[in-house]
C-alpha positions as a LaTeX table, in Angstrom:
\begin{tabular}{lrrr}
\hline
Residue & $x$ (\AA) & $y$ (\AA) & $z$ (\AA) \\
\hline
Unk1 & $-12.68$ & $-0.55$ & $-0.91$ \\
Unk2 & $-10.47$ & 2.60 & $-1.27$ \\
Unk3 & $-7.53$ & 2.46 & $-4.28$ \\
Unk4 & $-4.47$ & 4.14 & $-4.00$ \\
Unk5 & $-2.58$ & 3.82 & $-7.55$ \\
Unk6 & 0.84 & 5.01 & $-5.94$ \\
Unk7 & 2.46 & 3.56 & $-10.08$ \\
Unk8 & 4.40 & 6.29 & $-11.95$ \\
Unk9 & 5.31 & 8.61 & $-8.53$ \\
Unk10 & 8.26 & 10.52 & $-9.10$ \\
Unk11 & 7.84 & 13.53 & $-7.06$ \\
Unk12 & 8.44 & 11.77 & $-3.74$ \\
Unk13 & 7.94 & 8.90 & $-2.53$ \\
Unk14 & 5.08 & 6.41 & $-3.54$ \\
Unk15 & 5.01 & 5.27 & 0.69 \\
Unk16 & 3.34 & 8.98 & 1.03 \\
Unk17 & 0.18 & 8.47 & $-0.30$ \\
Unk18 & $-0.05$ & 5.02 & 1.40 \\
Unk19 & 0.63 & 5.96 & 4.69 \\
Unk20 & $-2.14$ & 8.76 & 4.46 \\
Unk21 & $-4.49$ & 6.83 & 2.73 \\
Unk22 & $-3.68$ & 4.00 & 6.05 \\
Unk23 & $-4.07$ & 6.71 & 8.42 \\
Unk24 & $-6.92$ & 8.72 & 7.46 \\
Unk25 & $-8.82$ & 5.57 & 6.50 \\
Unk26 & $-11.46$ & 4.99 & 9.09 \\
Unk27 & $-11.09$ & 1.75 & 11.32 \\
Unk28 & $-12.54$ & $-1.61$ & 9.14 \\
Unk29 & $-12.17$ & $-0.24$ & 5.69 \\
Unk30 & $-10.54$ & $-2.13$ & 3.09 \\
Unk31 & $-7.43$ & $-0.34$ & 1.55 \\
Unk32 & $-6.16$ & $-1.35$ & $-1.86$ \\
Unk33 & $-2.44$ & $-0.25$ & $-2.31$ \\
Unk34 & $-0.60$ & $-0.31$ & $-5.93$ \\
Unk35 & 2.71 & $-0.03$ & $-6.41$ \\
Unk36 & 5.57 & $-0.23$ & $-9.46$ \\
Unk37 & 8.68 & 0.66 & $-6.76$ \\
Unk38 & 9.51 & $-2.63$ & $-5.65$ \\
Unk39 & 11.50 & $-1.57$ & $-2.95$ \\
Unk40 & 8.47 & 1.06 & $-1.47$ \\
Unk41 & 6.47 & $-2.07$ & $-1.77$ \\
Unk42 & 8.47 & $-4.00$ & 0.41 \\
Unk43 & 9.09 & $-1.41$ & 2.80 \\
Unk44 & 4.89 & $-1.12$ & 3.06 \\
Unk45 & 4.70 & $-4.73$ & 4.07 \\
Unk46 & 7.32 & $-4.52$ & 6.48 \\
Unk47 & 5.26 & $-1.88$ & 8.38 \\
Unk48 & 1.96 & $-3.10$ & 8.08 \\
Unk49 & 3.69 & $-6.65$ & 9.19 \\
Unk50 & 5.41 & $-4.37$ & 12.13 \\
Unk51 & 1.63 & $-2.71$ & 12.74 \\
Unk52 & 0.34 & $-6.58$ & 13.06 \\
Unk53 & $-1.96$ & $-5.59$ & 9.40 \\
Unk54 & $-2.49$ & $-8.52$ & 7.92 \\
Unk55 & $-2.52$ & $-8.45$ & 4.14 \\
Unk56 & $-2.81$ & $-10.17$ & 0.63 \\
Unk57 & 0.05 & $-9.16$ & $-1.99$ \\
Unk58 & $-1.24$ & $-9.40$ & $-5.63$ \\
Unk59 & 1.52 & $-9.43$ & $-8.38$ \\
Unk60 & 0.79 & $-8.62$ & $-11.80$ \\
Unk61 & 3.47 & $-8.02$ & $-14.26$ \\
Unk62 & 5.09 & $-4.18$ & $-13.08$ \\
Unk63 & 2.52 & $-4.04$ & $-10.85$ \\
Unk64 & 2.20 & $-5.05$ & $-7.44$ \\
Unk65 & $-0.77$ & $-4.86$ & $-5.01$ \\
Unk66 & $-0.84$ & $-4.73$ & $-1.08$ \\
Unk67 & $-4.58$ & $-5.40$ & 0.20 \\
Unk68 & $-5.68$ & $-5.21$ & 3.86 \\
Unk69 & $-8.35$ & $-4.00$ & 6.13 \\
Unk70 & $-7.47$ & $-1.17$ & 8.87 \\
\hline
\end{tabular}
């Protein structure tokens, strides 16, 4: 399973490094997304809901969790 700790971005925004991790991942792997930007988070389930991705959300405290196979 690949992680992508996306908590603390202030650059840009923490979708970036989701998205690429989602699109360079190859086809089956299992893709671990965390978040602290609730509203990035929700954005990220719209699409993979929009993609047909099915996924598991994991909330813990500031910390929320998107995980889903490509």
């Amino acid at each position: 399973m690949k992680t992508v700790d996306t908590c603390g971005q202030k650059h840009y925004s923490p979708l970036i490094p989701a998205v690429i991790a989602l699109c360079e991942a190859p086809k089956g792997e299992r893709l671990e997304i965390v978040m602290n930007d609730a509203n990035a988070f929700n954005d990220l389930k719209e699409y993979l809901a929009e993609q047909g991705i099915g996924f598991r959300e994991i909330y813990d405290g500031e910390h929320m969790t998107v995980e889903f196979n490509k």
